[in-house]
C-alpha positions in Angstrom: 44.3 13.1 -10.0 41.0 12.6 -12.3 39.7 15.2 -14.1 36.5 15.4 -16.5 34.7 17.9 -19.1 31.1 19.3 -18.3 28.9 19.8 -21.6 29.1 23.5 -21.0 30.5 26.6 -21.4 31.5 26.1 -24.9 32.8 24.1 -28.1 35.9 22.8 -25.4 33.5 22.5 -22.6 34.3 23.4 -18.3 37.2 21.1 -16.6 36.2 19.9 -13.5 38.3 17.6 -11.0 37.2 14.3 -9.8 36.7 12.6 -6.3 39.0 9.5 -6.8 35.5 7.6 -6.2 33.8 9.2 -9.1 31.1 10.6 -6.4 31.8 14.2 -6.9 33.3 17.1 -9.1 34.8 21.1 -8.5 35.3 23.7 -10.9 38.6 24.6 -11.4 38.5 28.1 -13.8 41.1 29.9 -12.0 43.3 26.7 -12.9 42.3 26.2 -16.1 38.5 26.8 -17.7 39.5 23.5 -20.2 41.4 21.1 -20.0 43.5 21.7 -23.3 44.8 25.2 -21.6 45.7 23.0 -18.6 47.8 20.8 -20.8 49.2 23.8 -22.2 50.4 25.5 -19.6 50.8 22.1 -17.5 54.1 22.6 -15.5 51.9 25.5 -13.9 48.2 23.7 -13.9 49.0 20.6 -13.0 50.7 21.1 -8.8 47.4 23.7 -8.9 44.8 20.8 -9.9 46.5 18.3 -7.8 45.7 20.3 -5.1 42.1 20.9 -5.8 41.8 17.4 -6.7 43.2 16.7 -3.0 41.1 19.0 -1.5 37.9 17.8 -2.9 38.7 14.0 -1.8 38.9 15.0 1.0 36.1 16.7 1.1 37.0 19.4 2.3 35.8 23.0 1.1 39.0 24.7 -0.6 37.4 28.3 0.0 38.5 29.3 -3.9 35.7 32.1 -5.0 33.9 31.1 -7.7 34.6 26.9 -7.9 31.6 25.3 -7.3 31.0 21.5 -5.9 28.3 19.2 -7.5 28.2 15.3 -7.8 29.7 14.0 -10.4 27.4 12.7 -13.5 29.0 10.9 -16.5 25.9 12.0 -18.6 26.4 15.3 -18.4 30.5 14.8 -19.4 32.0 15.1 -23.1 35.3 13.1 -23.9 38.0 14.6 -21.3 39.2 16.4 -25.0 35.7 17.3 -26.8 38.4 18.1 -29.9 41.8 17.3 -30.0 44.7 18.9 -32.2 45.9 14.9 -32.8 44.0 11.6 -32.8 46.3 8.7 -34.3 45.7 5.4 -32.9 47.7 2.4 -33.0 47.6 -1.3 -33.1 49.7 -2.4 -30.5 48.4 -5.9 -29.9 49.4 -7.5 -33.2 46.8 -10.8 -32.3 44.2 -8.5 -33.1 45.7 -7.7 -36.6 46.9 -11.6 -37.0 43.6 -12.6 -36.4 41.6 -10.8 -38.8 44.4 -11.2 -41.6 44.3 -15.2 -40.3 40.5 -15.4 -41.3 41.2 -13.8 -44.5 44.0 -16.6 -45.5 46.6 -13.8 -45.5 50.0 -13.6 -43.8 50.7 -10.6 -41.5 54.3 -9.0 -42.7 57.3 -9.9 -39.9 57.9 -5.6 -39.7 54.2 -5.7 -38.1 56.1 -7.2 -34.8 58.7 -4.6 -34.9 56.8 -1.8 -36.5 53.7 -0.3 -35.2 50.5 0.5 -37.3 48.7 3.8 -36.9 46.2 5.4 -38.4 45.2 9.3 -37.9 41.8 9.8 -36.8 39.5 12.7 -37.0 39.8 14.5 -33.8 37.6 17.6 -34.9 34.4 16.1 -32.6 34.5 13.4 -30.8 31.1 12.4 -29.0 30.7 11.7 -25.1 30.6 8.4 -23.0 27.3 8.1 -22.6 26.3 9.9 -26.2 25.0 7.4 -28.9 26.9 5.6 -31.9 24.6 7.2 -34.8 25.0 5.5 -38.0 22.0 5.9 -41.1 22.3 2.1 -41.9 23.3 -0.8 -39.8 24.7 -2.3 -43.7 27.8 -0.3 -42.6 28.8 -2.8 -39.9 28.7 -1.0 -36.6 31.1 -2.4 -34.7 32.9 -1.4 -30.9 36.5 -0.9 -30.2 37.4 -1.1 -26.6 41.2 0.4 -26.2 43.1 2.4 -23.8 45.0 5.7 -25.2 46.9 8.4 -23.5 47.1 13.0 -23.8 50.6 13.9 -24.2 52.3 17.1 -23.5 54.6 18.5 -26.5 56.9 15.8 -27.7 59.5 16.9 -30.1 60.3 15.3 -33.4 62.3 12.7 -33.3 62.1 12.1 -29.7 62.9 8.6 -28.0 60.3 6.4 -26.2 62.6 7.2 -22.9 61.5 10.7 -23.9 58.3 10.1 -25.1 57.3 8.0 -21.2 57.8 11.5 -19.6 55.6 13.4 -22.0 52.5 11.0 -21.0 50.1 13.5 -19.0 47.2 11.7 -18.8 45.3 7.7 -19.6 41.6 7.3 -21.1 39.3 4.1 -22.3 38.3 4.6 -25.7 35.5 3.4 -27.7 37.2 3.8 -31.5 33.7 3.0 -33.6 34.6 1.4 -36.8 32.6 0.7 -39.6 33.6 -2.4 -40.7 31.8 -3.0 -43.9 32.3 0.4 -45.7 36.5 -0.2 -44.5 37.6 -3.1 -47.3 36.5 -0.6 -50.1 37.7 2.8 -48.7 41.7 0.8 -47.7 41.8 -0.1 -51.4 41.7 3.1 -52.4 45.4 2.9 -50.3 44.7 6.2 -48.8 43.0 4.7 -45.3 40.5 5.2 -43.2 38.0 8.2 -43.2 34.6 7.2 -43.9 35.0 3.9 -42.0 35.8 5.5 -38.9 32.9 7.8 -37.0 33.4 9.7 -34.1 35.0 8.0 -31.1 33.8 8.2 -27.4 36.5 8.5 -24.2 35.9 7.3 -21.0 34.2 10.4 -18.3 37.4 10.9 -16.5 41.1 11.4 -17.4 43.9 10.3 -15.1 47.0 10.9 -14.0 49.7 7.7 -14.2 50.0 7.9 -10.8 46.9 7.1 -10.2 46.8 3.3 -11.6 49.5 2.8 -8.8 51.7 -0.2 -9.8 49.3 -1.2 -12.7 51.0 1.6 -14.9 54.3 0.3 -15.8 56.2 -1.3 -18.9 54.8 1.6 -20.3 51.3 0.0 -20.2 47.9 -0.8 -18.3 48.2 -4.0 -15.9 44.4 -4.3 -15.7 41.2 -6.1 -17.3 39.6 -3.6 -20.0 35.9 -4.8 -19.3 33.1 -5.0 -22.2 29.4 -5.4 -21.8 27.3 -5.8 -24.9 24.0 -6.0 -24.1 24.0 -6.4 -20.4 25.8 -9.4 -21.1 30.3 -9.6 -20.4 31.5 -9.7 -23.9 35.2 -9.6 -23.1 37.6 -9.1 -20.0 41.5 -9.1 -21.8 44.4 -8.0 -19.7 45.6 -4.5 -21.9 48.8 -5.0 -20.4 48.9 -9.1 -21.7 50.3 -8.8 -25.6 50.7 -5.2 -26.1 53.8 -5.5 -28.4 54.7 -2.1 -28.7 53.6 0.4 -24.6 53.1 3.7 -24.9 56.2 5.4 -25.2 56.8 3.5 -28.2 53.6 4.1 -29.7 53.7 8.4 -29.0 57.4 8.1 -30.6 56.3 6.6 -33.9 53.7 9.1 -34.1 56.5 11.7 -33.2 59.3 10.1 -35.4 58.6 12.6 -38.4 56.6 15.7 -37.0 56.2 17.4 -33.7 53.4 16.7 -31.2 51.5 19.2 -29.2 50.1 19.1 -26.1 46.8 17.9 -26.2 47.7 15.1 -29.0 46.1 11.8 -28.1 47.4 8.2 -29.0 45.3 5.4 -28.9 46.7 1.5 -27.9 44.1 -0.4 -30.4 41.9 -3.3 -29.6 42.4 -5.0 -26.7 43.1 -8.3 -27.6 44.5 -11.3 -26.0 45.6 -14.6 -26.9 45.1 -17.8 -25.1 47.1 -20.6 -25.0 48.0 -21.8 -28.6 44.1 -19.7 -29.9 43.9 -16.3 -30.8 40.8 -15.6 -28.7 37.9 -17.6 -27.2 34.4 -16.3 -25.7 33.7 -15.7 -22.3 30.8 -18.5 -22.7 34.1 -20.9 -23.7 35.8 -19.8 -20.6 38.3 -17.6 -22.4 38.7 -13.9 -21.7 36.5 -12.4 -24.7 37.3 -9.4 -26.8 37.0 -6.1 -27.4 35.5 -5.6 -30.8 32.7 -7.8 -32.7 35.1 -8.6 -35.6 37.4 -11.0 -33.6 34.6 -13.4 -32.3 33.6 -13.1 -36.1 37.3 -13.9 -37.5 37.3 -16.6 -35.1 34.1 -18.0 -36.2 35.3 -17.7 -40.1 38.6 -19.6 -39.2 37.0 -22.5 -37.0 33.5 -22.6 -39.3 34.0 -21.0 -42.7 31.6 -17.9 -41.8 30.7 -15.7 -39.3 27.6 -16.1 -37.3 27.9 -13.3 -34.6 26.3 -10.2 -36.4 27.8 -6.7 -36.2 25.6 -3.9 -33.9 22.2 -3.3 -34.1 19.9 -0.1 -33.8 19.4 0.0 -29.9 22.1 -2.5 -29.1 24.5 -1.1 -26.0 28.0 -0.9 -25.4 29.8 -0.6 -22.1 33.3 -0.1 -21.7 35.1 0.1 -18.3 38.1 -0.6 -16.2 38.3 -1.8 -12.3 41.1 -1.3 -9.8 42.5 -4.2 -7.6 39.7 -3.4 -5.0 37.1 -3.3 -7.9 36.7 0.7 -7.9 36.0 1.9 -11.5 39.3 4.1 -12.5 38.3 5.9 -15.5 34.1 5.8 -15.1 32.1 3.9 -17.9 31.5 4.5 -21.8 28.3 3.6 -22.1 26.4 3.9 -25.7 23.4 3.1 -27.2 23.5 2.5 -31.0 21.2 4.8 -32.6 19.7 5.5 -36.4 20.5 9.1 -37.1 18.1 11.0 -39.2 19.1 12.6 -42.4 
């Protein structure tokens, strides 16, 4: 099933169920009035949703008083989770961390292949998919980060990743905003990142595993994550190509000291690919792109001394989106404009 948050009725917003072709949405409050209470009670919500979610692609009339039927419009949508009681995302496709430490004439530590990297994210406000990226000076390096993350349901400390696969209620696209020039000073503080890291943006609609059909397996997403900058394809990777560590690996290392509650998100990091014997190439060099402005500008350091491609501008967009085998969009599109915010 797909479900989405409306911009009203609160801080945690109005869960709605999705039409599998985006089209449509109904009202569920006698299931759940958000979708966090739906995660916490989910044994009971979920078989209730699943069959409003039927009902509605059908398009059928479900005669519940009081659910009400509109189309479905991303603009009006916050992040599936407006707030979250865990954000920690991790850095699954170790190219991506190669890469930049490649560019920086560093050597990435072996336990990086056998150890994931996280970093906890504030998950007091995260912004919608078709919000801006505000930032009061483009000197901070504004810079997208296409990813894939998933909504667990309580995971117990300790737990394994066979454990951790069944706790995975729901998938999302993420746009994890960094800040890339305020991020060497604040990570030498050695406390990490927290300044350097703005508000991220998830995709309109969260969805059930089952609905990916045989592209969900591994523990991973078997489909292109698709990036427009600009109007212009900026990167197509495979997230299921070079993710070192699925899924249940990464909710396991987040739940290896401390329980996880339901509602707790964990995020895949960049998308990133590599291609034959190179650690990326450009869509315009007949590679498969990238997911963040930082690689094409690694990549450029490594081949030319220095970067050329600049970091986001003030009205530069970003769209971020995934496609089924028959080219149906699964999860709807992030879409943001980069913005100056006023003080």
């Amino acid at each position: 099933m797909k479900l989405a948050t409306l911009k009203r009725g609160g801080r945690d917003g109005t869960l709605v169920v999705v039409s599998r072709d985006l089209g449509r949405c109904r009202t569920v409050g006698d299931v759940a009035g958000t979708l966090q209470q739906a995660l916490d009670d989910w044994d009971t919500a979920a078989p209730a949703l699943q069959r409003a979610f039927e009902t509605l692609d059908r398009g059928a009339d479900d005669g519940v008083a009081g659910r009400q039927t509109m189309p479905f419009d991303p603009a009006a949508c916050h992040s599936p989770l407006p707030r979250a009681y865990q954000w920690a995302d991790g850095s699954a496709y170790v190219n991506h961390v190669e890469l930049v430490r490649r560019a920086r004439g560093s050597e990435m530590p072996p336990s990086f292949w056998t150890d994931p990297l996280m970093y906890q994210g504030g998950s007091d406000s995260f912004v919608g998919p078709r919000d801006p990226i505000r930032a009061i000076s483009v000197d901070w390096g504004i810079d997208l980060e296409a990813e894939v993350a998933v909504v667990t349901g309580d995971v117990a400390m300790g737990a394994s990743p066979e454990r951790c696969a069944g706790a995975i209620r729901l998938l999302m696209l993420v746009n994890d905003v960094s800040l890339r020039n305020l991020i060497p000073a604040e990570l030498a503080k050695g406390f990490g990142f927290f300044q350097s890291k703005p508000a991220s943006a998830f995709s309109p609609v969260a969805v059930t595993p089952d609905e990916l059909g045989d592209a969900w397996r591994d523990g991973k997403v078997h489909r292109p994550l698709v990036v427009h900058v600009n109007g212009e394809l900026f990167g197509r990777p495979d997230a299921g190509t070079d993710m070192v560590f699925d899924f249940p690996r990464l909710v396991a290392h987040a739940a290896a000291t401390r329980d996880l509650e339901a509602g707790s998100i964990i995020g895949s990091g960049t998308v990133s690919n590599k291609q034959g014997g190179l650690h990326g190439s450009s869509i315009r060099n007949g590679g498969v792109g990238y997911c963040c402005v930082a690689e094409v500008r690694m990549y450029e350091t490594i081949e030319n001394g220095k970067p050329q491609t600049p970091y986001l501008q003030f009205g530069d967009t970003v769209r971020i989106e995934m496609f089924d085998a028959a080219a149906r969009s699964v999860f709807g599109a992030i879409e943001q404009r980069v913005e100056r915010h006023s003080i």
